[in-house]
C-alpha positions as CSV (number, residue, x, y, z in Angstrom):
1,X,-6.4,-4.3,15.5
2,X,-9.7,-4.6,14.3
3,X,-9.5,-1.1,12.5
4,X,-6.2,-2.2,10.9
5,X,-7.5,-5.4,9.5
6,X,-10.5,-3.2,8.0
7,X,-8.1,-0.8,6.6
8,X,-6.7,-3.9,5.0
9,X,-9.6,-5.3,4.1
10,X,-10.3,-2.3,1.8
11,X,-7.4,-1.5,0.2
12,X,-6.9,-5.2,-0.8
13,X,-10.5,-5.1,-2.6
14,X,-9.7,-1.5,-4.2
15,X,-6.4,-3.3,-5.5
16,X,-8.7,-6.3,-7.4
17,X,-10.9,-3.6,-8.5
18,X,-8.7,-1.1,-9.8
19,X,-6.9,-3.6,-11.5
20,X,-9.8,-4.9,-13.2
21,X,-10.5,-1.8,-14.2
22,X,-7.6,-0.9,-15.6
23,X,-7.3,-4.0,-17.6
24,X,-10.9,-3.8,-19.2
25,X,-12.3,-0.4,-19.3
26,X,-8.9,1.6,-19.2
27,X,-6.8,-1.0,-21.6
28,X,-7.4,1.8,-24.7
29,X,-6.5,4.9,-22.5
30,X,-3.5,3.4,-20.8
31,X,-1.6,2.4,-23.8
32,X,2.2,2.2,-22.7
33,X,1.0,3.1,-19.5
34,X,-0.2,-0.4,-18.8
35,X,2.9,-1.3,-16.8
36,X,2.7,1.8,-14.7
37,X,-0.8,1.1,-14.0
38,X,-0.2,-2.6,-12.9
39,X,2.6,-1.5,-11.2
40,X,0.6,0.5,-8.8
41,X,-2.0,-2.7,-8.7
42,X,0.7,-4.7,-7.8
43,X,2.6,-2.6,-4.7
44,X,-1.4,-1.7,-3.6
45,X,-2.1,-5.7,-3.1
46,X,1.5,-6.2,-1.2
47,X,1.1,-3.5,1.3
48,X,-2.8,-4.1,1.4
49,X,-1.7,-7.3,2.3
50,X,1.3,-6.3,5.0
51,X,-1.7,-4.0,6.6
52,X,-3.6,-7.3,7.3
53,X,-0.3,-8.8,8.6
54,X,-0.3,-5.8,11.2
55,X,-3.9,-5.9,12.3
56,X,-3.3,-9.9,13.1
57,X,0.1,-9.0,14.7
58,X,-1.7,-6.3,17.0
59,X,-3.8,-9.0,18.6
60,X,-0.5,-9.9,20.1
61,X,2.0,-7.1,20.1
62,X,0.4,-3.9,21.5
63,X,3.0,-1.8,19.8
64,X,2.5,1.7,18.5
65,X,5.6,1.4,15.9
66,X,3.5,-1.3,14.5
67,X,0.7,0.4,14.1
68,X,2.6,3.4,13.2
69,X,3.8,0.6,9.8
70,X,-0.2,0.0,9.7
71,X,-0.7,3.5,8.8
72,X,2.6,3.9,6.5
73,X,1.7,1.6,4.5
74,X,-1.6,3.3,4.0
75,X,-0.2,6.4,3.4
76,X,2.4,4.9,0.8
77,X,-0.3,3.2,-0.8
78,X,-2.3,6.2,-1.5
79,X,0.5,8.5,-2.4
80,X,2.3,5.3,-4.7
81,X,-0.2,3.7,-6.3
82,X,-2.4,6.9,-6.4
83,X,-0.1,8.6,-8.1
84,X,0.8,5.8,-10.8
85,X,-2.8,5.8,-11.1
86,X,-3.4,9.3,-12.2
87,X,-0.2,9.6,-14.4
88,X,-1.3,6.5,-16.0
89,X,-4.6,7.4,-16.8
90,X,-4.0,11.5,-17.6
91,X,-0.2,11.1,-18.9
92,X,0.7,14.2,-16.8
93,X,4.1,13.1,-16.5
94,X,4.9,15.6,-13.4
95,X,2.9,13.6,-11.0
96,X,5.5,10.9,-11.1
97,X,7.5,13.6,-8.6
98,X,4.5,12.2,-5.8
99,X,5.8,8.6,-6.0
100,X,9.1,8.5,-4.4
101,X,7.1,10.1,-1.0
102,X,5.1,7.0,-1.4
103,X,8.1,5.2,-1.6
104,X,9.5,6.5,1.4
105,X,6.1,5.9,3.5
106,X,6.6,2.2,2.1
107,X,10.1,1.6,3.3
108,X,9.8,3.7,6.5
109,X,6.7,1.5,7.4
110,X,8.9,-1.6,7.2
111,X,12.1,0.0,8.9
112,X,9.3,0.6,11.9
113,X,7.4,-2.5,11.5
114,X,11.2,-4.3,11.6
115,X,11.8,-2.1,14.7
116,X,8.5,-3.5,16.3
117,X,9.1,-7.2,15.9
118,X,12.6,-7.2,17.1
119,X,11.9,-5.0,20.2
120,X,8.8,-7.9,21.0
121,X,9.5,-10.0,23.8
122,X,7.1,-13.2,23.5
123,X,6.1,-14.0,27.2
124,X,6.7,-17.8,28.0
């Protein structure tokens, strides 16, 4: 739990960062890339934020296909955003080939996160 809300934690400051970044030192180099760049910002921030939503959820559901999303969601993150990242800011246009993986981290990491709710059993 407490490693998951760190992991959060991190890539949700990276997201303001990196954003800021991009939007005042990188606004000449980007160019048309702008909306490729924010668009990584923007999916970085969500997923940052679902990672907290699994830390808190693992102080009550001990559930490895929720942590299992935890870590997806990282991975997407990375492979995503990091990808629209570089191809934003070096215009090699082959990297874009890297973001669907991220985009299947992101979506398998809600399938099991889906998964790992509706199998939870809330004791009364």
């Amino acid at each position: 739990m407490r490693k998951m809300l760190i992991i959060g934690a991190i890539f949700a400051g990276l997201a303001v960062g990196i954003g800021a970044f991009g939007a005042h030192a990188l606004k000449e180099i980007l160019g048309s890339y702008h909306t490729t760049f924010e668009t990584g910002v923007q999916y970085q921030m969500f997923h940052a934020t679902a990672i907290l939503i699994v830390g808190l959820l693992l102080g009550k559901i001990n559930s490895g296909l929720l942590r299992t999303a935890g870590y997806l969601f990282g991975t997407g993150i990375i492979l995503f955003s990091g990808s629209l990242y570089v191809l934003s800011i070096t215009k090699i246009t082959i990297l874009g080939a890297v973001t669907p993986l991220g985009g299947v981290a992101f979506i398998t990491g809600w399938i099991c996160f889906i998964i790992a709710v509706a199998k939870y059993k809330p004791v009364l």
